[in-house]
VOTOR-172272 format. One record per residue: z, y, x of N, C-alpha, C in turn. Coordinates in steps of 0.1 Angstrom, whole numbers, plus 5000, padded with zeros to 4 digits. Each point is the difference from the previous one (the first is absolute). Example, Ala and Ser with C-alpha at 12.3 -4.5 7.8 and 13.67 -1.06 7.14 Angstrom:
<sites>
507849435132500050124991500050125009;499350114996500050115009500850114992;
</sites>
This chain:
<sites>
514747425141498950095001500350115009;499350065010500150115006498650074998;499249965002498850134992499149934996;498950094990499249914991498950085006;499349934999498050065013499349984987;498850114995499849974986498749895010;499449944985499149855009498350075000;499349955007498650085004500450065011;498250035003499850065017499850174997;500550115009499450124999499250015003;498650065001499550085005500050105013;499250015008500450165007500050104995;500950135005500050094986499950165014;498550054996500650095010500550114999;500350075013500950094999499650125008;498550035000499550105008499050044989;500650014988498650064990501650044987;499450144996500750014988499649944989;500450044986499949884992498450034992;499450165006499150014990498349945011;500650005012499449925009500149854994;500649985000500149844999499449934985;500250114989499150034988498649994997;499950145008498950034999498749955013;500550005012499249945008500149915009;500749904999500649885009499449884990;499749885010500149864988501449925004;500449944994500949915006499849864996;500149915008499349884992500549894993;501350094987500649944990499650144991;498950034999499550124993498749914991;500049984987498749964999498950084999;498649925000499150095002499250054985;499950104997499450024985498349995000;499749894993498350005003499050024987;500850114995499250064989500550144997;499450084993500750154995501549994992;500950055003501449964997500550185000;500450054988500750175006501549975006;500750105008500949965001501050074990;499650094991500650074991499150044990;500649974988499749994984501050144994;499150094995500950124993500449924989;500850024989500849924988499150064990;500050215003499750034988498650024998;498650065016498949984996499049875006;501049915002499049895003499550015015;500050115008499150065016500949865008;499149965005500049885010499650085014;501150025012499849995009500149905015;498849955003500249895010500550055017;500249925006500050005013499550115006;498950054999499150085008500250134997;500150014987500650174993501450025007;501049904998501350065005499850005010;499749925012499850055016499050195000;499549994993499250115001501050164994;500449964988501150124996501249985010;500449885005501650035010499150085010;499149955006499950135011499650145001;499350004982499850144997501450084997;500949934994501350105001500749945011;500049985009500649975013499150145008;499050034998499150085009500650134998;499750004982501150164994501250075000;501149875000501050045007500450075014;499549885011499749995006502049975008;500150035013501449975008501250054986;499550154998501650024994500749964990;499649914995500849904987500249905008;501750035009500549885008500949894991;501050094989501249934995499450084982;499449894993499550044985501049914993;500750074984500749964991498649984991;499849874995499050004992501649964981;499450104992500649994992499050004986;499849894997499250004988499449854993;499850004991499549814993498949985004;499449885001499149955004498750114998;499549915011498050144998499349915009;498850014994498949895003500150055019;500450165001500550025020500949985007;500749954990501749985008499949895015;499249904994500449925016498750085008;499350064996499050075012500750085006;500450044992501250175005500749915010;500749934998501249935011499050005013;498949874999499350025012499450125004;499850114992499550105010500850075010;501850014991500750065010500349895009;499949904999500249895013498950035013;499150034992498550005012500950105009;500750114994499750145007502049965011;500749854993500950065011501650024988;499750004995500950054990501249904994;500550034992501149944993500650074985;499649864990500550074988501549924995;500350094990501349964992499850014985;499649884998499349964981501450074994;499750094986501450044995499349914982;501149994993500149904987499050124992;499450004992499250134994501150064986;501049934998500949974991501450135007;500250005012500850065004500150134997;501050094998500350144992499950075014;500250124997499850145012501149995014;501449944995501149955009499649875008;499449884994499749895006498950035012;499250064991499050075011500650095011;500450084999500650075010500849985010;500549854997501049945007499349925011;498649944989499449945013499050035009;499950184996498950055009500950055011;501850044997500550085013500649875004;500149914999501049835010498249995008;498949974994499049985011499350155007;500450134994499250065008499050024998;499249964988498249954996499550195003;499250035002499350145002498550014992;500149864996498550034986500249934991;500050024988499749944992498649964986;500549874998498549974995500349984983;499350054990500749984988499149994989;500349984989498950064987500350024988;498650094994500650104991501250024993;500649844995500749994992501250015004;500549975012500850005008500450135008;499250104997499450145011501350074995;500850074989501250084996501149905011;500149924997501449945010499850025015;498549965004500249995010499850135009;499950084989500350175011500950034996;500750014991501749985003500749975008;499549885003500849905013499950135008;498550005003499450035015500250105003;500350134989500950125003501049975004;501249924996501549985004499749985012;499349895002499849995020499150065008;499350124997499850105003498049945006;499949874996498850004998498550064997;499050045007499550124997498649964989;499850044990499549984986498149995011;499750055011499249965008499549895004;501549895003500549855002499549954985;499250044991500349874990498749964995;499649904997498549944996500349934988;499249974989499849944989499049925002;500149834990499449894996498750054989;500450084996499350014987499650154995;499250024993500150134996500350014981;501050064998500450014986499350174993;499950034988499550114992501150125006;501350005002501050125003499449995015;499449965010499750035016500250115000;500850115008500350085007498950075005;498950034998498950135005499749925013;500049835002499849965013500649985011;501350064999501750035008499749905008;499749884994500549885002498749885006;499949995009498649895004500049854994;499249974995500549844993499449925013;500449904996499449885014498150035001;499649994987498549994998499350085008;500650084998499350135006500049995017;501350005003500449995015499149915003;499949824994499449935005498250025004;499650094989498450065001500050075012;500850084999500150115014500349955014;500949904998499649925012498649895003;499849984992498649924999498650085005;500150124998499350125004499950045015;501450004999500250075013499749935016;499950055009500249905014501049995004;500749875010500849955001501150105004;501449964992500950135004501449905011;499649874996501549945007499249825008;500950025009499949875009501449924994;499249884998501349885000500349925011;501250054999500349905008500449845003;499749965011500149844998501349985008;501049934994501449985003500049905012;500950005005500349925017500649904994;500149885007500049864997502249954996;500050014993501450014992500650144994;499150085003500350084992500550034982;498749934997500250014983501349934995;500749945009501349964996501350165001;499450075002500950135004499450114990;499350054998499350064995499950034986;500650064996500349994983498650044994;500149904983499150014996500550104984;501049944995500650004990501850055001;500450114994501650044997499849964984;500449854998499949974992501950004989;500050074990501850004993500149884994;501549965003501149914996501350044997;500549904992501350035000501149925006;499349925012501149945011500649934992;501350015007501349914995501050124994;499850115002501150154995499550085001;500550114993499950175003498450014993;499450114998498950054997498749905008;498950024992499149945007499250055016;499849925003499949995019498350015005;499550065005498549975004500349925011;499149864999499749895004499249995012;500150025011498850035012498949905004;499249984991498949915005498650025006;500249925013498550045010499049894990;498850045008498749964996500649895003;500449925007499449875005501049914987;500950074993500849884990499350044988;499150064995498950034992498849885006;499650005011499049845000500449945004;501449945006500549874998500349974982;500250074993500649954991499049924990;498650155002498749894997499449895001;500349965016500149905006500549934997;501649955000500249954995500249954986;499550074985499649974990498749915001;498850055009499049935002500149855001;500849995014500549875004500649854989;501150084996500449954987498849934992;499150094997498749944989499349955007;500349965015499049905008498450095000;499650154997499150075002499349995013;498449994996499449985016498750044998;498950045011498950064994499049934993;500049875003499149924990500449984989;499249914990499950014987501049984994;500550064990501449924997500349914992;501349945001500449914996499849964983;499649974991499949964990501050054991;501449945006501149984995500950175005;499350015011500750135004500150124985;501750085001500450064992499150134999;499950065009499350135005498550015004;499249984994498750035006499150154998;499049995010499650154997499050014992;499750084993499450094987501449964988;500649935004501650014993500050164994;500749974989500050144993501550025000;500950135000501349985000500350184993;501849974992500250194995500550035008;499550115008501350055006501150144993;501049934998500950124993501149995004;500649885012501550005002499549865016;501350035008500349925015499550085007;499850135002500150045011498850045009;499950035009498950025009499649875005;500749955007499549865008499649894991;500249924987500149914995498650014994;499650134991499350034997498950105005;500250105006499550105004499549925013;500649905009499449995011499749824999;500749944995499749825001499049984996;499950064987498849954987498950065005;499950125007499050095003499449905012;500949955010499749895011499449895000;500249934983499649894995499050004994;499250145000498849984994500050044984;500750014998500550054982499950104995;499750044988499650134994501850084994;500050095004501050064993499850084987;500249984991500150114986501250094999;500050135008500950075000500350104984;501149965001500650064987501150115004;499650144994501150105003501350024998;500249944988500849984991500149894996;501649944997499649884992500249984984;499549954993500150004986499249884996;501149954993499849854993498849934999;500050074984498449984993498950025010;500050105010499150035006500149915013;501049955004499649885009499149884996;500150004982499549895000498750014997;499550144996499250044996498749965013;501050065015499249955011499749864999;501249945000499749845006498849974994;499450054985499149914994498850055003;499850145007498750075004500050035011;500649915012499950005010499949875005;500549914994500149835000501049985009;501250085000500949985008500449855003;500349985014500349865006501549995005;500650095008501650004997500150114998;501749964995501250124992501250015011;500050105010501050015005501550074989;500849924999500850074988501350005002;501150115001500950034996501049894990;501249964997500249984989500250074984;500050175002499850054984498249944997;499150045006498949934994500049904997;500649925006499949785000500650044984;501250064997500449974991498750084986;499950085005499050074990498849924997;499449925012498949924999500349904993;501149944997500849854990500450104986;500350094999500550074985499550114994;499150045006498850094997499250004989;499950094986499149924990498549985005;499650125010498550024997499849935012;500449865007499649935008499249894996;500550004985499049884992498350064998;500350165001498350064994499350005020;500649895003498850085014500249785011;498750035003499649855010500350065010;501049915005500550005017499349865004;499349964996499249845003499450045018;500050125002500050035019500849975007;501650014996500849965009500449905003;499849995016500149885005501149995007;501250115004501150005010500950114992;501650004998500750094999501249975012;500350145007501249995007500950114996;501249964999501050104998500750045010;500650144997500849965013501050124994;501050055011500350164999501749994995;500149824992501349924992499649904995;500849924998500049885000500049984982;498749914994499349974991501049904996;500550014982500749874998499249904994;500449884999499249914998499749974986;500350044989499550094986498550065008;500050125003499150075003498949895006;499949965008499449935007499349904991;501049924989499349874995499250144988;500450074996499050124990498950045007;499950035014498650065004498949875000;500949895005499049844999499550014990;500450024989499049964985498750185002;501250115001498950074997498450035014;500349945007498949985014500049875003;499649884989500549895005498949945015;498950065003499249985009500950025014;500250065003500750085004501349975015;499850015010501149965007501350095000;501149984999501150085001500849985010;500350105007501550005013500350124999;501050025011501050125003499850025014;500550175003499550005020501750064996;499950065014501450075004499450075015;500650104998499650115013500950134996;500150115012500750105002499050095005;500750125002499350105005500449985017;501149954999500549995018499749905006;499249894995499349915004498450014994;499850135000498850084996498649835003;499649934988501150044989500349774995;499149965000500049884991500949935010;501349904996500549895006499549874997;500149964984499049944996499349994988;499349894999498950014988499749854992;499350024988500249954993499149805006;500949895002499149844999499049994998;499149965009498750014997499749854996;501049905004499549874992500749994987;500150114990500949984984499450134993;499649934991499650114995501250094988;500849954997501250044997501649995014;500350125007500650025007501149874998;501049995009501349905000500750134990;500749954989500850074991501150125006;500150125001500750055008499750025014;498949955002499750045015499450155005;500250035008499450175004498649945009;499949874999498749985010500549955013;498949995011500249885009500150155013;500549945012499850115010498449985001;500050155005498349995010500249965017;499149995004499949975013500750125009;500549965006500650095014501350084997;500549974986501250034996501249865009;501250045007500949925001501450084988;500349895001501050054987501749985004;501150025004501149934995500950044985;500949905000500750054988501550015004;500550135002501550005002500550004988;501549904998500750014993501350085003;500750064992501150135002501049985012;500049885006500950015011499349985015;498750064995499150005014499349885002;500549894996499049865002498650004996;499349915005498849984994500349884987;499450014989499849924987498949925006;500049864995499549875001498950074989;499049874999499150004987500849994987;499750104993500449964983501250134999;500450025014501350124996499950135001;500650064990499850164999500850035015;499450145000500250095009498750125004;500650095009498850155003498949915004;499050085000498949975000499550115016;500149945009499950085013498349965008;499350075004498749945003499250105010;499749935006498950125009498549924999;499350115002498349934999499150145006;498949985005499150095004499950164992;500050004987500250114992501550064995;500649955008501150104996500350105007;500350104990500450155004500450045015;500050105005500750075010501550064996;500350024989501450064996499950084991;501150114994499850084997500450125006;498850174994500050085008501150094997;500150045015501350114998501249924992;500249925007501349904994499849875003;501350045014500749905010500649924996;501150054991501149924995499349854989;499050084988499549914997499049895007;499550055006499149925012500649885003;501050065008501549915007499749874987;500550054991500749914988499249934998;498549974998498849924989499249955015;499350065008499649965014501049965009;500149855001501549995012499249895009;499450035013499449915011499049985000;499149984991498750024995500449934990;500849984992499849944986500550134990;499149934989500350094984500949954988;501450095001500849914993499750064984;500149924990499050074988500549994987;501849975006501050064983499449904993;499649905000499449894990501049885002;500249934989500849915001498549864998;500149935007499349874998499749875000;499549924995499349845005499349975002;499749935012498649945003500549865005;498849934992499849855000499449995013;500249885002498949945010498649985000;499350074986498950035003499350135003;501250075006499650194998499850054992;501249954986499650114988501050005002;500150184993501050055000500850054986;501250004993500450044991500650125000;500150044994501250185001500849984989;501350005004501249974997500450164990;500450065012500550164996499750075010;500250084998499750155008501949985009;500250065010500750005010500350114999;499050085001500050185001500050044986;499950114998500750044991498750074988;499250005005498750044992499849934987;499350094989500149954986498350024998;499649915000498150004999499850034982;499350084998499750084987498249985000;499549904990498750025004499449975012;500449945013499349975010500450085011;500750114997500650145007501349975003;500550025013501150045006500950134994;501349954997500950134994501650015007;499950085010501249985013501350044987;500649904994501350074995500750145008;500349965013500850145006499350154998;498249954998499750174995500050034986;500449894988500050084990501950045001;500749905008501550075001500450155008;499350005006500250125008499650094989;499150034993499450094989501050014993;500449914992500849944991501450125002;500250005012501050075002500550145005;498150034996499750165003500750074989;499849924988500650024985501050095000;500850114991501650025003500249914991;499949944987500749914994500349825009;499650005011500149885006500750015015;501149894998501149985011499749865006;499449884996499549955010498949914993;499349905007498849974993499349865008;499649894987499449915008499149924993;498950005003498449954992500149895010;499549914986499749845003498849984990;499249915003498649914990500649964991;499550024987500249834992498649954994;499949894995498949925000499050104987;498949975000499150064987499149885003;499350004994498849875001498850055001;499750184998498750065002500550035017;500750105002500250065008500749905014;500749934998500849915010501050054997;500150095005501850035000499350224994;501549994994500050185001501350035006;500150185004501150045010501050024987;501349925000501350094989500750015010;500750134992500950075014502049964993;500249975007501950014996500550135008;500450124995500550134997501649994997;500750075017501250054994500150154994;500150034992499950164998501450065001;499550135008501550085000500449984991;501350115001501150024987499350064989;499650125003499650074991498949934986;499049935010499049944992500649884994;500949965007500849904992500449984982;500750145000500350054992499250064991;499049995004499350074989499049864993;500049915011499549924995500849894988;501250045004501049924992500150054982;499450165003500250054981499149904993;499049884999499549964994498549935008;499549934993498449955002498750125008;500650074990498750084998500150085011;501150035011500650075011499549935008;500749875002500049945010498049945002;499050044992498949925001499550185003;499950084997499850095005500150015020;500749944999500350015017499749925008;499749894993498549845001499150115001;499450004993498650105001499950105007;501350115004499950115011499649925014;500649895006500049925008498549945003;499549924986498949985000498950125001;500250084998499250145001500050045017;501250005003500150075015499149875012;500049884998499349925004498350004997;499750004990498850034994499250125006;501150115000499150115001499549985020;500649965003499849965016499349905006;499949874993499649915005499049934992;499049925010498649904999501049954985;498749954986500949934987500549855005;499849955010500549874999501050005009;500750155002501250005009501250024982;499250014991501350074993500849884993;500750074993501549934998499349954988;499049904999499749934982500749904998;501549965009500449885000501350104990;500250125004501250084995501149995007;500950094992500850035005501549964996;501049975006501149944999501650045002;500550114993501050025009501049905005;500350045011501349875003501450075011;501349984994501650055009499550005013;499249915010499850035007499149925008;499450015011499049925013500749905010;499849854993500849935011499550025014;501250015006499750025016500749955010;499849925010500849955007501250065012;500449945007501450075007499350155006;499049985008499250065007499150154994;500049964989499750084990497949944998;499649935001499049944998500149934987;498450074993500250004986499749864992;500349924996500249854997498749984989;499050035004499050004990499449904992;500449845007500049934990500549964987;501150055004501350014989499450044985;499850165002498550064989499149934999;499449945005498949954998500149834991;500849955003500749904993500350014986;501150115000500450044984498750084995;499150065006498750054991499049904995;499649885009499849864996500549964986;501150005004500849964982499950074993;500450134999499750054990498850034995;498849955004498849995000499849914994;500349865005500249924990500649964984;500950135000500849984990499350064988;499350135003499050104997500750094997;501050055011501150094996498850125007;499050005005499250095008498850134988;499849904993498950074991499050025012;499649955013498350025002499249964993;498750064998498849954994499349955011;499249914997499149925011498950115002;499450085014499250055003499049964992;499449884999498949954992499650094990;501150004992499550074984499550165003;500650045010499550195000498649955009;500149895010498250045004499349974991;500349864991498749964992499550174994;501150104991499050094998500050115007;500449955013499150145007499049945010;499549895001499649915004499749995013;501749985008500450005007499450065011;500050164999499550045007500650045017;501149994996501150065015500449905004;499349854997500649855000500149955017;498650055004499849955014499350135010;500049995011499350135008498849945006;499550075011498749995002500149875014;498750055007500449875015500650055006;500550134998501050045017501049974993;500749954990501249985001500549885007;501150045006500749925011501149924994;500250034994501449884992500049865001;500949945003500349895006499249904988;499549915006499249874993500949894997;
</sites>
């Protein structure tokens, strides 16, 4: 084998329209055509259906309001029946945002308003104390900031919510010309500083132009064989299609479904009971899902008090679904088609998706390539792997990233010639499915979320009680994996931890405290903590992290660990911090 061409034809995909052009006023003719009233957004909590015509009308009224000076906007906040309008308006005007997790604490934020630079930010009420904290540390001016929503504590008006801006631009006469991009342009042109956590170090903004935002549409489109005549019977996706959106991201959801004709039911928040509460008063048609929901939707009591008899498609993605899980969602959706996708942020975003001739995916499969992905598989001594054999999963296609920003070195490392090398260990059959083996790189997926071990080690070692330090996954069946850390501790703490139990767990918990008080909750240490003589490391001094990760495996299995399965604290909090909204970017 030397490269694998995924099977189907592309499309043209252009590259002289940004992405809210190509949205909102372009056809393309693998776009279907909608020939009835369809909204393109469903509020969760009062029911307000907004179609086609409204959002073209509010993007330009807050595109008018703003107007040029919202070039580089941090939008930081959970879903809102404006979020994808907001994207397009600052697109109309030229601009570039950086989605932040709404989860992230005053440091995460701060970190990623001064690595991009962002000079406005967009936020809501609930979110408003962090994010002027941030925005003071980076000197952000409290002038720069707009709100989604208006809450009962509003500030004497400090603060402009979208609504308002949008009226006032709706009012007003024209304050901004858009511009129409030159013919390859939108391949240059960023649309999105989208965070990852690469292959090391702290998470990375992801540089994505408009044009890998509608190729990627594109090619999802392609894949489902979409076209503007009537559709296909059998076809997975059709439009007045109803779908939740509460997790995959901008593109998958925010822009494919929106493309396909499909209603979105945006959910702010996510919470269990209340997802299902939708499915059954909205007639939801698919479940884009995570694996802690899959598993919540198979072991959930109050899934028996509510008819999912609407769903017609579930895809997972974000980690790989065991096949337990899988044969439990069959009974409880038995209508129901099931697969897995797989996508990144640096191949912004889907690689592939779920068989459209099975309605139960190949066992272990992550899904088939889409069109206009080429794929190879290197195995560790540089060769390319035949069909059937593991190795990287290296690929280029129309949507993948530009690199990341302000950082060469990492660039270098994950972008090499125009290909994306992707720390994935893999298999693909000869029919373009793909399996995932292991992770290559070193990332520990929590919930669907990226967790760079090197940033909770570097913390780790902010500690005085800590002399050196190394976080590895181990498995949970809600969560996927959680971070536990192996801890050398100085002398001093040594000893203190040696007087007894009750010492040495005290210093578990200072650890877990100093983490916690800093970081997003699905960065913290629920896997625990471990002391250990010391961090294997090789001649070189390169820290042997399999090694840990191996013996945390076993002792995992032994139940020398004491984790509790995430499961039991969401059922009663009902899983509220389980999944984020559509800008989250975490790997599918």
């Amino acid at each position: 084998m030397t490269e694998i061409h995924a099977p189907g034809e592309l499309p043209w995909i252009p590259d002289d329209l940004t992405a809210a052009q190509f949205m909102l006023d372009a056809h393309h003719p693998s776009r279907p055509v909608v020939t009835r009233p369809t909204p393109w957004f469903i509020d969760d909590a009062t029911a307000r259906r907004v179609g086609p015509e409204e959002v073209r009308a509010r993007v330009y009224g807050l595109a008018n309001a703003l107007k040029a000076r919202w070039s580089l906007v941090c939008v930081y906040s959970p879903n809102h029946i404006d979020y994808l309008p907001a994207f397009w308006a600052i697109w109309r005007l030229g601009g570039t945002i950086t989605p932040a997790n709404p989860s992230y604490t005053a440091g995460e934020l701060e970190y990623q308003l001064s690595l991009t630079r962002a000079r406005f930010l967009l936020t809501d009420q609930a979110s408003l104390p962090v994010a002027l904290a941030a925005a003071a540390t980076v000197g952000l001016p409290r002038s720069n900031i707009a709100l989604f929503d208006v809450g009962a504590s509003r500030a004497a008006g400090e603060f402009p919510t979208v609504n308002e801006l949008t009226l006032q631009g709706l009012d007003a006469p024209p304050q901004f010309t858009e511009r129409k991009l030159q013919r390859g342009e939108a391949r240059r042109k960023l649309a999105l500083l989208s965070f990852s956590s690469g292959t090391t170090g702290r998470p990375k903004a992801v540089c994505i132009p408009h044009y890998s935002i509608c190729a990627n549409v594109v090619q999802m489109a392609a894949y489902h064989k979409m076209r503007p005549g009537a559709p296909d019977p059998a076809q997975r996706f059709a439009p007045g299609d109803v779908v939740i959106a509460h997790i995959y991201g901008l593109l998958v959801v925010g822009h494919f479904f929106v493309f396909a004709g499909m209603s979105l039911v945006v959910v702010p928040r996510f919470s269990f009971p209340g997802m299902l509460r939708s499915i059954e008063r909205f007639r939801v048609n698919h479940l884009p899902l995570v694996p802690p929901m899959a598993v919540l939707l198979c072991k959930h009591p109050a899934v028996r008090r509510h008819d999912l008899g609407s769903v017609k498609a579930v895809m997972c993605g974000a980690a790989p679904l065991s096949g337990e899980i899988i044969e439990r969602l069959a009974e409880v959706v038995p209508q129901a088609a099931l697969g897995q996708g797989f996508g990144m942020t640096e191949s912004a975003t889907i690689v592939t998706m779920p068989q459209l001739d099975q309605k139960i995916g190949t066992r272990g499969s992550a899904g088939r390539l889409v069109p206009g992905i080429t794929v190879r598989v290197v195995k560790a001594d540089g060769s390319l792997a035949r069909c059937g054999e593991p190795g990287q999963l290296v690929l280029r296609g129309p949507a993948v990233a530009l690199g990341y920003l302000r950082n060469e070195e990492a660039t270098r490392e994950t972008f090499r010639d125009g290909w994306l090398y992707s720390g994935d260990e893999v298999i693909i059959n000869e029919s373009a499915e793909m399996f995932v083996v292991d992770r290559i790189k070193e990332l520990i997926k929590v919930r669907g979320f990226q967790v760079a071990p090197a940033e909770l080690e570097g913390h780790l070692l902010e500690h005085p009680d800590v002399l050196d330090a190394c976080v590895v996954g181990v498995p949970d069946e809600y969560s996927g994996e959680l971070p536990l850390a192996f801890v050398v501790l100085r002398p001093a703490a040594c000893a203190r931890a040696a007087r007894g139990p009750a010492e040495a767990e005290k210093i578990r918990t200072a650890l877990k405290k100093h983490v916690a008080d800093a970081k997003v909750y699905y960065k913290q240490l629920a896997g625990g903590v471990v002391f250990a003589d010391a961090v294997p490391r090789n001649p070189s001094g390169k820290l042997l992290r399999r090694v840990l990760r191996d013996r945390a495996r076993l002792m995992w299995k032994r139940g020398e660990l004491g984790v509790a399965s995430g499961a039991q604290g969401a059922q009663g909090a009902q899983g509220a911090q389980g999944v984020q909204g559509v800008h989250a970017q975490a790997k599918l």
